[in-house]
N, C-alpha and C positions, 0 to 999 in steps of 0.2 A: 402404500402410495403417499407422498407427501402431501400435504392442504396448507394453501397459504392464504391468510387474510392480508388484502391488501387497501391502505389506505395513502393516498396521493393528495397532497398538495402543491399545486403551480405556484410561485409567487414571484412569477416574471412579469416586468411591468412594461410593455410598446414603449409607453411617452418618456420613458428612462432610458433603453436600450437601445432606439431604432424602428422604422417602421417596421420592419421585416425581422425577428429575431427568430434565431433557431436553435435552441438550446431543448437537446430533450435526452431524455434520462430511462433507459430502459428499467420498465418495472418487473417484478414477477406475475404477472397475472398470465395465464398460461404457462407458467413456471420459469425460474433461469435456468439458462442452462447449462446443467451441470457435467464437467467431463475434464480431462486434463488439458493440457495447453495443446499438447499434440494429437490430431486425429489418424495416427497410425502411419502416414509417410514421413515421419521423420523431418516434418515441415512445420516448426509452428505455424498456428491460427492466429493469433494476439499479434495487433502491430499498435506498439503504441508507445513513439509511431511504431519503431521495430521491436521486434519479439520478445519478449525475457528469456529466460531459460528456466525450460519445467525439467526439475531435479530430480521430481518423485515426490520428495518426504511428504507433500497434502496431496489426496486426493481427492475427489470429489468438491473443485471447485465453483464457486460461480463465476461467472465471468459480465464484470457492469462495465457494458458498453453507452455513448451517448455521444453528441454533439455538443460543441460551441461554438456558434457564427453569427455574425453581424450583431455580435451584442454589445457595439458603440464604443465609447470611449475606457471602456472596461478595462485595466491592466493587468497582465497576468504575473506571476503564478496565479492561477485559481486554484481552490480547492474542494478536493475531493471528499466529504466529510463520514466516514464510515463506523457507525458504531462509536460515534465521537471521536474518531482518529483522524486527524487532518493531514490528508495526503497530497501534496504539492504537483500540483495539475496542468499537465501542459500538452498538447496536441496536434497532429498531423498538420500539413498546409489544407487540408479538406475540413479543418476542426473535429475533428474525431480523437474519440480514444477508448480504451477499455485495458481493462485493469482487473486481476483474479484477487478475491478475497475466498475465506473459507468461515461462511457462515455456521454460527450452533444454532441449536433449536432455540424456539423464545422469539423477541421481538429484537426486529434488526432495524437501522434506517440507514439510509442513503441520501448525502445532499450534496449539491453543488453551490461549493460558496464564491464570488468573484473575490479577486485579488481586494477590493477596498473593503470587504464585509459583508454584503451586501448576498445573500442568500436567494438563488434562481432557482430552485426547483428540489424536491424533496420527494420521499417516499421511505415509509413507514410500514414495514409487513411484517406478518407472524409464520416463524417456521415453526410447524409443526409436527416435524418430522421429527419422532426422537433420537431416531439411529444416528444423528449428526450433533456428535456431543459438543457441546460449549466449551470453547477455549480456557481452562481454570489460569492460563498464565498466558498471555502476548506481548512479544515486543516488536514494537515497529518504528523503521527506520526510516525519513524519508529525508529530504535535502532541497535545495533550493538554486540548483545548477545544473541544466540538462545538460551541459556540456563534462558533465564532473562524474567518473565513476567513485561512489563509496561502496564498502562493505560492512556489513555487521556481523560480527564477531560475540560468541556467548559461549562461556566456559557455565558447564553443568556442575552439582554437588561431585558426583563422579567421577566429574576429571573428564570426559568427556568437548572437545569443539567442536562447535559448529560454526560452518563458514563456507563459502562458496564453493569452494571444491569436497568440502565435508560435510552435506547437508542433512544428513540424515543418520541419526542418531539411534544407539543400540536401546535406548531408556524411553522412548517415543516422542521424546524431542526432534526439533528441524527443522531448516528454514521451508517457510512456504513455497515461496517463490523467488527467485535468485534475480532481481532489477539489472541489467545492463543495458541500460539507455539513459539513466538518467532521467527523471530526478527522486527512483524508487518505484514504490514500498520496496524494503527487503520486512521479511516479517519472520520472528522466531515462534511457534507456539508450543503448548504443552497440556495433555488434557487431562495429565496427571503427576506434574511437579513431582519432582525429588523433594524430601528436603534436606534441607541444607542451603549452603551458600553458592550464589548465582556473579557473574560478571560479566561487565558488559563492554564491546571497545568497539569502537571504528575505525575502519580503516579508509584514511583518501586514496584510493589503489592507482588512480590516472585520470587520464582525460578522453572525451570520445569526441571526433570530429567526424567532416565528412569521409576523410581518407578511414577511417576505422579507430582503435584505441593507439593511442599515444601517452608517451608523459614526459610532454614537452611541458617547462615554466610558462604560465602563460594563456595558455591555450583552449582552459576554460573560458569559462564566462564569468566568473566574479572575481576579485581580489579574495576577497573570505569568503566560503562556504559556509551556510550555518544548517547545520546538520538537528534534525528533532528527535528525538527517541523516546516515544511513550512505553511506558509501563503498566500495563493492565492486567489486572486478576481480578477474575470470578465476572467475564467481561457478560453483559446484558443481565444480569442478578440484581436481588436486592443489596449483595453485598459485594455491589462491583467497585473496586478502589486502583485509580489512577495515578500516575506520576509522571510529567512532562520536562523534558532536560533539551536544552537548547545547547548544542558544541560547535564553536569557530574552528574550522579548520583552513589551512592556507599553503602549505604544502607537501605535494606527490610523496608518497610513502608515510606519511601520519598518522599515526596509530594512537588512538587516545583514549583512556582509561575516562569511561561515563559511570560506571552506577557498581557498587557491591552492595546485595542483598539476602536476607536470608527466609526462605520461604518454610 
């Protein structure tokens, strides 16, 4: 059975936000909960606002659900800050959302940052469960345009893609979870790296409105998308090492060459 230690701290302020703020951040204390996106009818759970698509490749996710409302003159994107991965936050007209990460053992945190900096609420626990091996390699994709489908793209030492319709890799590679809503995570993990040489690309695949996915000029929401792509290995370790890559993209069909490395 798993044991989490959980340690929480608030640091939302009334005389900043509002009288009335509702910003709250499910913690594990009676544990997350863990399970795939779908509970058997073929109907995702997750709206956020609408579903991603659960692929397979991770199981046994958590799923960090939370609010944000009336929290005043605050502009969004907010962000989702996970294990230091800043994941670009945006939410129902009810202010809600939730989002699956695939926690390792070790110490994890969860924060909610507002669009100016300005950090509302946090939570710090210890998974203790060891059967949930730590990510030795993550790449995560996130973007800055709910209106905007991207994809990420990662070619293995092997020769090996993965990609949204290829997610799930013969080497234990694959995407976690497959974003189509806008504005992310897509996330690649690995919990025992090839080695050899890795590469990385994005694709701006289209746009998502109300009527469904298009790729109409236009049609997002921004002139330039700026797309984030971290790099993390040996993630919640003493010898966890990061790389953060910032890519403009502008338009439909864009594919663009981020990162070669060799692990």
């Amino acid at each position: 059975m798993s044991v989490r230690v959980l340690f929480l701290c608030t640091l939302l302020s009334p005389t900043i936000f509002g009288a009335d703020p509702a910003v709250s951040l499910q913690g594990p204390s009676g544990g997350w909960r863990y399970h795939g996106l779908n509970e058997g009818d073929n109907e995702a759970r997750v709206a956020y606002p609408t579903p991603p698509i659960d692929r397979g490749a991770q199981r046994g996710r958590s799923l960090i659900e939370g609010t944000l409302q009336n929290i005043g003159p605050l502009r969004p994107p907010h962000r989702l800050v996970v294990n230091g991965n800043p994941l670009p936050l945006y939410t129902d007209e009810q202010g809600r959302f939730a989002r699956p990460y695939a926690f390792g053992a070790g110490s994890n945190s969860v924060e909610l940052v507002a669009g100016e900096g300005q950090s509302l609420k946090r939570i710090q626990f210890y998974e203790a469960n060891n059967l949930r091996t730590p990510a030795r390699m993550r790449i995560v994709l996130g973007w800055d345009d709910p209106k905007a489908e991207l994809d990420l793209h990662v070619v293995t030492p092997d020769g090996q893609h993965a990609f949204w319709s290829h997610p799930v890799l013969t080497n234990g590679g694959g995407l976690d979870v497959d974003s189509v809503d806008g504005p992310g995570p897509e996330m690649f993990t690995m919990t025992a790296p090839l080695q050899g040489t890795y590469l990385i690309y994005v694709n701006y695949w289209g746009n998502l409105g109300s009527g469904g996915y298009n790729f109409e000029a236009g049609s997002n929401q921004n002139e330039i998308i700026t797309a984030q792509i971290n790099l993390i290995f040996n993630e919640n370790t003493v010898n966890e090492k990061r790389e953060t890559f910032l890519v403009p993209l502008r338009a439909i069909g864009e594919l663009l060459f981020v990162k070669s490395f060799t692990y």
